[in-house]
mmJSON file of the N, C-alpha and C atoms, coordinates in Angstrom:
{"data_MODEL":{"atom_site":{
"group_PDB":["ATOM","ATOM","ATOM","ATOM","ATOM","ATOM","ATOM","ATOM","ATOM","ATOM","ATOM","ATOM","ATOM","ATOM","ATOM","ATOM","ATOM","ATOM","ATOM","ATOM","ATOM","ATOM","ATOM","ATOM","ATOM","ATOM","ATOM","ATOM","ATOM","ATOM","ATOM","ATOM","ATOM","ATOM","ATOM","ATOM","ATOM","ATOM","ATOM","ATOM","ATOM","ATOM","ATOM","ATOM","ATOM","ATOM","ATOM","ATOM","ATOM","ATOM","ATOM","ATOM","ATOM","ATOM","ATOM","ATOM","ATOM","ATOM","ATOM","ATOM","ATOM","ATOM","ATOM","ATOM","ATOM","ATOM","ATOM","ATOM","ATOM","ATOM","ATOM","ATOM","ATOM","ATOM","ATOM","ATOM","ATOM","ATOM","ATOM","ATOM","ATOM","ATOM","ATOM","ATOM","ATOM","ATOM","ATOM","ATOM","ATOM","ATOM","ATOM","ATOM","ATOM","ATOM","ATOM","ATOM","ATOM","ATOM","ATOM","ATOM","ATOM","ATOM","ATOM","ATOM","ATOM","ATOM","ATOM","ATOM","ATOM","ATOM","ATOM","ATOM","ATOM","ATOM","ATOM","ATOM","ATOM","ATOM","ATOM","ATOM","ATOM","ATOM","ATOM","ATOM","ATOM","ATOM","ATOM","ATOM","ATOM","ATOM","ATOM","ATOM","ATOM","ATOM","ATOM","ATOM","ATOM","ATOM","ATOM","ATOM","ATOM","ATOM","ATOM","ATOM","ATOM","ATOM","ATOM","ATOM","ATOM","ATOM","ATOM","ATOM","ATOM","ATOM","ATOM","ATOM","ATOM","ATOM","ATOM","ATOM","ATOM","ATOM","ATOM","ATOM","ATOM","ATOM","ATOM","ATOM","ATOM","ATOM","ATOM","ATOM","ATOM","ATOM","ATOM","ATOM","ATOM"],
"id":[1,2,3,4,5,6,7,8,9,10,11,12,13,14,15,16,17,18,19,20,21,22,23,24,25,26,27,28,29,30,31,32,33,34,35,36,37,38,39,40,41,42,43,44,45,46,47,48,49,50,51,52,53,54,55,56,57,58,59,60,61,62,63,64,65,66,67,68,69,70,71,72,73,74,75,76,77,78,79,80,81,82,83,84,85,86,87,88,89,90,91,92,93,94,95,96,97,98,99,100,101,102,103,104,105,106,107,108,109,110,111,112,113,114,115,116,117,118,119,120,121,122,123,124,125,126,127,128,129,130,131,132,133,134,135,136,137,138,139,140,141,142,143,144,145,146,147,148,149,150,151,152,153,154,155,156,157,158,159,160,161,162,163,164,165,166,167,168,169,170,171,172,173,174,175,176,177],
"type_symbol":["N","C","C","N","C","C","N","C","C","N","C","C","N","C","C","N","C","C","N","C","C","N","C","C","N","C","C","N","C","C","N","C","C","N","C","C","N","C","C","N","C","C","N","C","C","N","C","C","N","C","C","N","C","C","N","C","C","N","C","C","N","C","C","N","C","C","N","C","C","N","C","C","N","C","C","N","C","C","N","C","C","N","C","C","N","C","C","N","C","C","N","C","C","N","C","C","N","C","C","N","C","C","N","C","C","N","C","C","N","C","C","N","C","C","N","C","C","N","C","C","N","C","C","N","C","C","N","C","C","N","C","C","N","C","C","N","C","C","N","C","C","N","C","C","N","C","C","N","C","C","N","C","C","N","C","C","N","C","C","N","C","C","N","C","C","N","C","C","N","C","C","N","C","C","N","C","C"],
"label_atom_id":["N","CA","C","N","CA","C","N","CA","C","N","CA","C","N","CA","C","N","CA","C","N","CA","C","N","CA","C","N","CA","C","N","CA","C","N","CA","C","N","CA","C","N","CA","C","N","CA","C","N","CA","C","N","CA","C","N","CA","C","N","CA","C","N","CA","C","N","CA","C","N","CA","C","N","CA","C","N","CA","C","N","CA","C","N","CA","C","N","CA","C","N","CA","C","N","CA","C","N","CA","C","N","CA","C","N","CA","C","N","CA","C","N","CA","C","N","CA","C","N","CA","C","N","CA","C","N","CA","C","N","CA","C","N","CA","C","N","CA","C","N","CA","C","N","CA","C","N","CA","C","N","CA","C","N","CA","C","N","CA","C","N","CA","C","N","CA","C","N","CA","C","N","CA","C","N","CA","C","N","CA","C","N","CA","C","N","CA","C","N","CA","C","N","CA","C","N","CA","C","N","CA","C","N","CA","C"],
"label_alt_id":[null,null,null,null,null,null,null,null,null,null,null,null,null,null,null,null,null,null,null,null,null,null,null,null,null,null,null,null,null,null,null,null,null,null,null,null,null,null,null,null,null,null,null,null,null,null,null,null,null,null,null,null,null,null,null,null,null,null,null,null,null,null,null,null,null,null,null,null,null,null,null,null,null,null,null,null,null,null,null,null,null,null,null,null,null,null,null,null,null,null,null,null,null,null,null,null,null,null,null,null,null,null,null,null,null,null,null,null,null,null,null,null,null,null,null,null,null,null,null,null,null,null,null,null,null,null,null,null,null,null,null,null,null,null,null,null,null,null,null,null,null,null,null,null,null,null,null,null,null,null,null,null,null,null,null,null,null,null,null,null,null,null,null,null,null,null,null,null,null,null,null,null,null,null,null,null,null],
"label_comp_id":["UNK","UNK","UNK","UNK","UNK","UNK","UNK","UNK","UNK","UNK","UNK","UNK","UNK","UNK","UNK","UNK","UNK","UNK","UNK","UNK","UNK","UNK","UNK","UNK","UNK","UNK","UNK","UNK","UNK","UNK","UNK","UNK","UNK","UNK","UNK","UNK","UNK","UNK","UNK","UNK","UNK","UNK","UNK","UNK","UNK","UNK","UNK","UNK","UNK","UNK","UNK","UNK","UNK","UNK","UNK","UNK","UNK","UNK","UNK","UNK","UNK","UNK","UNK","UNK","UNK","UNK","UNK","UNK","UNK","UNK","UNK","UNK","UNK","UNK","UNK","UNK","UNK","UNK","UNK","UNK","UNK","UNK","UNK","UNK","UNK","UNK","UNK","UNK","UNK","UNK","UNK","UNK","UNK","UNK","UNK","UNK","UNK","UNK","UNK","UNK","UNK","UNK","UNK","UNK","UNK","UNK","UNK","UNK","UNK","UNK","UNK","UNK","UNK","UNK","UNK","UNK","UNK","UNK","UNK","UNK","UNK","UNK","UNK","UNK","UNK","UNK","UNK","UNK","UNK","UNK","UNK","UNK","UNK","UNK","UNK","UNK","UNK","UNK","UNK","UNK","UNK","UNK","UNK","UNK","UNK","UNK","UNK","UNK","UNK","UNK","UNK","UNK","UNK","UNK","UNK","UNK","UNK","UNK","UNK","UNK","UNK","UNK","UNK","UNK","UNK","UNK","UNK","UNK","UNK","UNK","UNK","UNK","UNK","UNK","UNK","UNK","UNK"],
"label_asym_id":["A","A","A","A","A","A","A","A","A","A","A","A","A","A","A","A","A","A","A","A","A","A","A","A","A","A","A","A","A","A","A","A","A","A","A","A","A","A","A","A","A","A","A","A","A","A","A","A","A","A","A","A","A","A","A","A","A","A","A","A","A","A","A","A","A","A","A","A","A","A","A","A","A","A","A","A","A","A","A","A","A","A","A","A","A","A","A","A","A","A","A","A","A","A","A","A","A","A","A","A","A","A","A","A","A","A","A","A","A","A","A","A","A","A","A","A","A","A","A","A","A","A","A","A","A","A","A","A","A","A","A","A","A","A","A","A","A","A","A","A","A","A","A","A","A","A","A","A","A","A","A","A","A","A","A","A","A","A","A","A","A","A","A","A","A","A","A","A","A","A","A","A","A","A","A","A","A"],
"label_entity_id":["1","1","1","1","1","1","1","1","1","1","1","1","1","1","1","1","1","1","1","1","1","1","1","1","1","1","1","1","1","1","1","1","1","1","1","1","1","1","1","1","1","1","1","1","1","1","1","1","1","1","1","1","1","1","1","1","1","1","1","1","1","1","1","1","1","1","1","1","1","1","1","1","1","1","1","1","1","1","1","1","1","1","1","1","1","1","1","1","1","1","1","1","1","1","1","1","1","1","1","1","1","1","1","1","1","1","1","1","1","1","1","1","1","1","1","1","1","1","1","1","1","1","1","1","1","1","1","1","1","1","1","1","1","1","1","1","1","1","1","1","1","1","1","1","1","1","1","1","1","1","1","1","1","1","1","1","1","1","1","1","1","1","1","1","1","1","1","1","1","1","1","1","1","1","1","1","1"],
"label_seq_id":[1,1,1,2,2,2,3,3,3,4,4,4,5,5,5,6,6,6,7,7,7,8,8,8,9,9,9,10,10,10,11,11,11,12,12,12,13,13,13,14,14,14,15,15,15,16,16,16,17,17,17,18,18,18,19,19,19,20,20,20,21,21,21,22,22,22,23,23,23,24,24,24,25,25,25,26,26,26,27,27,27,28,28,28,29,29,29,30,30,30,31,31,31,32,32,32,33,33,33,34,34,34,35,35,35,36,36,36,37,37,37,38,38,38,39,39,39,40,40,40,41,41,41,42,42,42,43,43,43,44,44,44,45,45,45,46,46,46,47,47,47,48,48,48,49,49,49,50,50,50,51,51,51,52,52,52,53,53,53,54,54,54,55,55,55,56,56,56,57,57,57,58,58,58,59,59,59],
"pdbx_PDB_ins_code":[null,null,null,null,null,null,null,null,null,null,null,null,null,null,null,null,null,null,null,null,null,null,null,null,null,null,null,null,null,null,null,null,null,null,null,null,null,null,null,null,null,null,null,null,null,null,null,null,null,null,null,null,null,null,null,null,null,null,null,null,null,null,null,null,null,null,null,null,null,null,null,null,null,null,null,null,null,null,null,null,null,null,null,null,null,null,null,null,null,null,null,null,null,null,null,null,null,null,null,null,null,null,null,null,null,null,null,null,null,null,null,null,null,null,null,null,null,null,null,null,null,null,null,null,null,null,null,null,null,null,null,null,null,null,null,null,null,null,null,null,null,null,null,null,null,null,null,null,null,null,null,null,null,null,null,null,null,null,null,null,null,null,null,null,null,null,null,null,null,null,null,null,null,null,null,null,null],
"Cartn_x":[0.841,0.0,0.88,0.484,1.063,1.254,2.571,2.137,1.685,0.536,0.076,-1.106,-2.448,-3.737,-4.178,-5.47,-6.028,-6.04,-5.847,-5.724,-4.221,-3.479,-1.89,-1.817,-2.983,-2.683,-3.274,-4.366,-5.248,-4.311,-3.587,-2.486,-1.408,-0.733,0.382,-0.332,-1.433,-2.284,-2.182,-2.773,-2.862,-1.334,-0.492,0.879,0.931,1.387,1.72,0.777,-0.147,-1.252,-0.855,-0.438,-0.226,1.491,2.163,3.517,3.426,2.911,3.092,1.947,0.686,-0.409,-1.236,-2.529,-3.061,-3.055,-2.85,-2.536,-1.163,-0.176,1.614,1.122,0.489,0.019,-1.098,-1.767,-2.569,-1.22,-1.061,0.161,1.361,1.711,2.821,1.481,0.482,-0.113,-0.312,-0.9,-0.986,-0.343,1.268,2.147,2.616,2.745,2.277,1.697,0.816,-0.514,-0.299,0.376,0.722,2.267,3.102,3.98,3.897,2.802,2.13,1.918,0.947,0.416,1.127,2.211,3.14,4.192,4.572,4.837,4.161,2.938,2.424,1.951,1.746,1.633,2.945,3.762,5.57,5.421,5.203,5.047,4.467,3.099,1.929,2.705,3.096,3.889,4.958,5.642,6.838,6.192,5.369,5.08,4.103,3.536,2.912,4.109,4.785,6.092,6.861,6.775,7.285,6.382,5.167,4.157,3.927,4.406,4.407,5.484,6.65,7.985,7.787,7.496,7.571,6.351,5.367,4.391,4.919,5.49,6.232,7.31,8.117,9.214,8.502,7.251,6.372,5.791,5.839,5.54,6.297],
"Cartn_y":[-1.184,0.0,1.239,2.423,3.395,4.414,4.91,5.16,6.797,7.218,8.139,8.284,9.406,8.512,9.641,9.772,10.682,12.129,12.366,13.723,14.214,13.2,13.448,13.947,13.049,12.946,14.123,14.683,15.861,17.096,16.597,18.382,18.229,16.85,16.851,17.319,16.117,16.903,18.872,19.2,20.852,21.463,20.976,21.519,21.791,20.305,19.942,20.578,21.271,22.131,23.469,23.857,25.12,25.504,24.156,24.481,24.536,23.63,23.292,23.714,23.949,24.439,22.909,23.501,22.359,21.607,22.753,21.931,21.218,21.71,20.89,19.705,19.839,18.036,17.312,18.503,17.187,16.49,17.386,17.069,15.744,15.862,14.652,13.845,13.561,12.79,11.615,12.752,11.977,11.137,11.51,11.123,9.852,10.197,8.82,7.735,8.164,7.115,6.467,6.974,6.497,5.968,5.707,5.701,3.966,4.101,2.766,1.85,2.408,1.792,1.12,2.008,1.067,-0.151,0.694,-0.675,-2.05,-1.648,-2.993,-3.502,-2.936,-3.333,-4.017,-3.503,-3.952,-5.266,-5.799,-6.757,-8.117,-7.352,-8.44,-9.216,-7.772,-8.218,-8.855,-8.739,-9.469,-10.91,-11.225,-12.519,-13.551,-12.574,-12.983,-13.168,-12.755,-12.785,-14.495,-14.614,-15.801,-17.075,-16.705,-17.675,-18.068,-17.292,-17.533,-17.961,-17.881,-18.27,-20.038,-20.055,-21.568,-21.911,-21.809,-22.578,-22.804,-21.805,-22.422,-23.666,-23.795,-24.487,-26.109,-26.261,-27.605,-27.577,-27.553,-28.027,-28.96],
"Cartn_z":[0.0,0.0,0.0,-0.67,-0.679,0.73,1.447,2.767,2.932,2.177,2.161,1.743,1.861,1.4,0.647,0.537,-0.652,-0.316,1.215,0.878,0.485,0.743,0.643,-1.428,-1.993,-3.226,-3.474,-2.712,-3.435,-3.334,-2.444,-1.964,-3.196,-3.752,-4.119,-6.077,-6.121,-7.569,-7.95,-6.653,-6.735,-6.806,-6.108,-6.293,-7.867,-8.051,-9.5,-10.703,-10.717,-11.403,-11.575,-9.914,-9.975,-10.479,-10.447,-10.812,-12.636,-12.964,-14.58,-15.502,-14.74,-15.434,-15.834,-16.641,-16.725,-17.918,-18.919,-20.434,-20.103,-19.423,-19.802,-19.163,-17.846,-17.003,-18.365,-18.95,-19.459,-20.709,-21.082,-22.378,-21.904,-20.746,-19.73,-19.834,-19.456,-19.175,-20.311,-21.604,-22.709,-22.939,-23.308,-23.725,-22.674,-21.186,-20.552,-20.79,-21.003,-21.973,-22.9,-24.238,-25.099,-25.069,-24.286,-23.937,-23.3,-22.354,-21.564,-22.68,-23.494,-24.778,-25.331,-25.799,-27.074,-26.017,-24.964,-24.173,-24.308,-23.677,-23.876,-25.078,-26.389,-27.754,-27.805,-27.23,-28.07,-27.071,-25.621,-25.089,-25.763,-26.089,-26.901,-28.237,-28.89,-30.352,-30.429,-29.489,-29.155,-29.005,-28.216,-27.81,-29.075,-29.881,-31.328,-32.181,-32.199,-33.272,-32.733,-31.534,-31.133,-31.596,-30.9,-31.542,-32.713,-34.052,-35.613,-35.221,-34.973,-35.602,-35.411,-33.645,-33.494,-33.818,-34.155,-35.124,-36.566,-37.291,-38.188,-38.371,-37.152,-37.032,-37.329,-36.301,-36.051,-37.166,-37.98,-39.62,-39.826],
"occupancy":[1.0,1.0,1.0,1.0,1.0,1.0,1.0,1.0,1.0,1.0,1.0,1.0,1.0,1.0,1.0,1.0,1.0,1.0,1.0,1.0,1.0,1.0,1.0,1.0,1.0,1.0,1.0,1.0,1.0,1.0,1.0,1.0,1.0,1.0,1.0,1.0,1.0,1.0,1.0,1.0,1.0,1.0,1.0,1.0,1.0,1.0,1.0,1.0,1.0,1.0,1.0,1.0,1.0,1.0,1.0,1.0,1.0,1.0,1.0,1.0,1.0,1.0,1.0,1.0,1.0,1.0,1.0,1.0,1.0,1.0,1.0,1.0,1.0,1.0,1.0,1.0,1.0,1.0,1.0,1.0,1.0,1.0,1.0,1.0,1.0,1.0,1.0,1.0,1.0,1.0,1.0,1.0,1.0,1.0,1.0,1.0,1.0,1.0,1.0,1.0,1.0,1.0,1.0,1.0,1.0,1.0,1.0,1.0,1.0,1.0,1.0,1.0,1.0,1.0,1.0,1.0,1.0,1.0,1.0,1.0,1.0,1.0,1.0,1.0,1.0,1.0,1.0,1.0,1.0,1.0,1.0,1.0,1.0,1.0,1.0,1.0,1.0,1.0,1.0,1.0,1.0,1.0,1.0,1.0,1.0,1.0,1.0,1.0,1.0,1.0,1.0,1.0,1.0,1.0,1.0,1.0,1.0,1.0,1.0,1.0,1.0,1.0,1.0,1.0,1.0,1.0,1.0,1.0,1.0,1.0,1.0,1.0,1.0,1.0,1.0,1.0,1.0],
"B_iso_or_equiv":[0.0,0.0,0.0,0.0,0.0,0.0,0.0,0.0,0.0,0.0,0.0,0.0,0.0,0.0,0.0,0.0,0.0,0.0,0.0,0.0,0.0,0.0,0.0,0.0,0.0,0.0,0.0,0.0,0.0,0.0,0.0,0.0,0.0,0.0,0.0,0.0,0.0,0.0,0.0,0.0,0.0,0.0,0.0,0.0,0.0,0.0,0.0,0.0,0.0,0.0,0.0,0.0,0.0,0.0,0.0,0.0,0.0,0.0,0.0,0.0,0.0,0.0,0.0,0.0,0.0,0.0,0.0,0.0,0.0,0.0,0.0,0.0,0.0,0.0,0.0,0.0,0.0,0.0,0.0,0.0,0.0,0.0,0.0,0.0,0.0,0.0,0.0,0.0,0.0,0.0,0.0,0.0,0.0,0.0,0.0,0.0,0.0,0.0,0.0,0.0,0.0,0.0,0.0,0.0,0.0,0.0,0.0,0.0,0.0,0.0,0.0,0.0,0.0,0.0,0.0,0.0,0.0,0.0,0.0,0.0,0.0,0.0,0.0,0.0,0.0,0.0,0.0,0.0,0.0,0.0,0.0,0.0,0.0,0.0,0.0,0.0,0.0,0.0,0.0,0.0,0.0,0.0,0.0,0.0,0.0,0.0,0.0,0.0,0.0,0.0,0.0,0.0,0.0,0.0,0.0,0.0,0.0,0.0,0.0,0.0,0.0,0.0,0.0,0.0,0.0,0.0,0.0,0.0,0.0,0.0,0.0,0.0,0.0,0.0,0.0,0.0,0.0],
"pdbx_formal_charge":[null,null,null,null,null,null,null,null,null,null,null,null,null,null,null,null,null,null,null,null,null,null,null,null,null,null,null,null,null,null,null,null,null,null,null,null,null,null,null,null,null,null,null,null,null,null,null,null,null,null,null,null,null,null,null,null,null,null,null,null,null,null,null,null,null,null,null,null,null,null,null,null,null,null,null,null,null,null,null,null,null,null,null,null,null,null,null,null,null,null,null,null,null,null,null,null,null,null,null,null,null,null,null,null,null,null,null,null,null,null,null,null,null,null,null,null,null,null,null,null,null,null,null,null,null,null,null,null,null,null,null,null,null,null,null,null,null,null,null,null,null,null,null,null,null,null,null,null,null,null,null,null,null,null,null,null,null,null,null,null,null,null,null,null,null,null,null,null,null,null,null,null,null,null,null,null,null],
"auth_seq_id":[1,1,1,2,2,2,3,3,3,4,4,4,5,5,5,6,6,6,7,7,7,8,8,8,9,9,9,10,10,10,11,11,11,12,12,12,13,13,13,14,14,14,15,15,15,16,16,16,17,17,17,18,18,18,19,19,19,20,20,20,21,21,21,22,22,22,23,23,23,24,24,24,25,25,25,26,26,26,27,27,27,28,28,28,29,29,29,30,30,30,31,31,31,32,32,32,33,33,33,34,34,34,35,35,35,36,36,36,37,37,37,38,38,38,39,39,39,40,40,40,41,41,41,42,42,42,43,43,43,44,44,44,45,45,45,46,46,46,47,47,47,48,48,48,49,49,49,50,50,50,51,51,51,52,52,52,53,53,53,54,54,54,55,55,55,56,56,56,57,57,57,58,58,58,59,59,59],
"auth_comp_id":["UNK","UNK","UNK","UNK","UNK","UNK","UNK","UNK","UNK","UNK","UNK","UNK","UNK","UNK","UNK","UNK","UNK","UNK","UNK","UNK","UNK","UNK","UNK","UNK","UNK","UNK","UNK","UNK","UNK","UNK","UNK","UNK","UNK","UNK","UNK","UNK","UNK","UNK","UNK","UNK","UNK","UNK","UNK","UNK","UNK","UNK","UNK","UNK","UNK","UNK","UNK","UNK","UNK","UNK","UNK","UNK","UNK","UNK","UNK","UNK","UNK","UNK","UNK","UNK","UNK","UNK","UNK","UNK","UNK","UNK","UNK","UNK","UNK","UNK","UNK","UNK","UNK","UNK","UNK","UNK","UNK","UNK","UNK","UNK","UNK","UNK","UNK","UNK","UNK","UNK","UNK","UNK","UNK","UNK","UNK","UNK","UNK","UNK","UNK","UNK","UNK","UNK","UNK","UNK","UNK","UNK","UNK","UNK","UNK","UNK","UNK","UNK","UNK","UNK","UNK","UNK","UNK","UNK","UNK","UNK","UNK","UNK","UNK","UNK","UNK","UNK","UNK","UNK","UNK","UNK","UNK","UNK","UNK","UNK","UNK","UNK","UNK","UNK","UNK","UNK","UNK","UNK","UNK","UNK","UNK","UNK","UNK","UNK","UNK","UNK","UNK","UNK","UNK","UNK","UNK","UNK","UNK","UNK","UNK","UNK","UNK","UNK","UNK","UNK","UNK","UNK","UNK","UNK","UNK","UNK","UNK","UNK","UNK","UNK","UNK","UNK","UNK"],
"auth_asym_id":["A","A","A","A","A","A","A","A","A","A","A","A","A","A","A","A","A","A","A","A","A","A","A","A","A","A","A","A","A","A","A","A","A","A","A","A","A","A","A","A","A","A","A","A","A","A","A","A","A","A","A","A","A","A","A","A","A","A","A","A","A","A","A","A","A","A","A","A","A","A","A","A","A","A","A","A","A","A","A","A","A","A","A","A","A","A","A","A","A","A","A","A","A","A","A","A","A","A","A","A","A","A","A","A","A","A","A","A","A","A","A","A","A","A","A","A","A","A","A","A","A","A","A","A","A","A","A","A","A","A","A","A","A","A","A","A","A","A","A","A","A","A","A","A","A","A","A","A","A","A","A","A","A","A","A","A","A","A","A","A","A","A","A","A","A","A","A","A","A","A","A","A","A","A","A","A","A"],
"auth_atom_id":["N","CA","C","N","CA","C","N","CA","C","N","CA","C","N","CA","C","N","CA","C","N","CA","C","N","CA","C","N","CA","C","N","CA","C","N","CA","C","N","CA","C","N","CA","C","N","CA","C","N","CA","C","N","CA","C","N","CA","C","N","CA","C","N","CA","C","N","CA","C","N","CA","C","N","CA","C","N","CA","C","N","CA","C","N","CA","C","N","CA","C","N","CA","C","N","CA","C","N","CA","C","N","CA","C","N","CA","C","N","CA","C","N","CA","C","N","CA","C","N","CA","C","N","CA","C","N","CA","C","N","CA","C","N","CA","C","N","CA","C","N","CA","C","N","CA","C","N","CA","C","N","CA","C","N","CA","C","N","CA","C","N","CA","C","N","CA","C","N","CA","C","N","CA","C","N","CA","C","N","CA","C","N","CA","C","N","CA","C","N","CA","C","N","CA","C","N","CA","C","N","CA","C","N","CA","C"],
"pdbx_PDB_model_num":[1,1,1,1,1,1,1,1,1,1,1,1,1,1,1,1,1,1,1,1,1,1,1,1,1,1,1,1,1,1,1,1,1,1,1,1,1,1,1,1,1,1,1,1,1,1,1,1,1,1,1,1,1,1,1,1,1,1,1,1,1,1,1,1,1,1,1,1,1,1,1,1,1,1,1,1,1,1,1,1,1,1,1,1,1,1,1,1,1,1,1,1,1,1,1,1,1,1,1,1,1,1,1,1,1,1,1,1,1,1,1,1,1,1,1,1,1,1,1,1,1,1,1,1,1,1,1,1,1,1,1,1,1,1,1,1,1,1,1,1,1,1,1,1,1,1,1,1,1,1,1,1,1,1,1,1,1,1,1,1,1,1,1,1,1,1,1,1,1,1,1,1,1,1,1,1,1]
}}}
């Protein structure tokens, strides 16, 4: 568990708002997002790329 709770997060959210504004957090955020994304696309694909290779081999 994280050792701090929701109001800890609501104070540290407002910091971080008032330091960077709200478009640059939404803009980090995005890019977070899509960042997560292709991670786990590149995970999945990685593991499909394996699955053709050795299904090919068992021919």
């Amino acid at each position: 568990m994280l050792p701090f709770g929701a109001p800890e997060l609501i104070i540290i959210l407002i910091i971080v708002v008032l330091l960077f504004g709200v478009g640059r957090v939404g803009k980090i955020a995005g890019e977070l997002g899509k960042g997560i994304h292709e991670f786990r696309s590149g995970l999945t694909g990685g593991k499909e790329k394996e699955d053709q290779a050795g299904d090919g081999e068992k021919e």
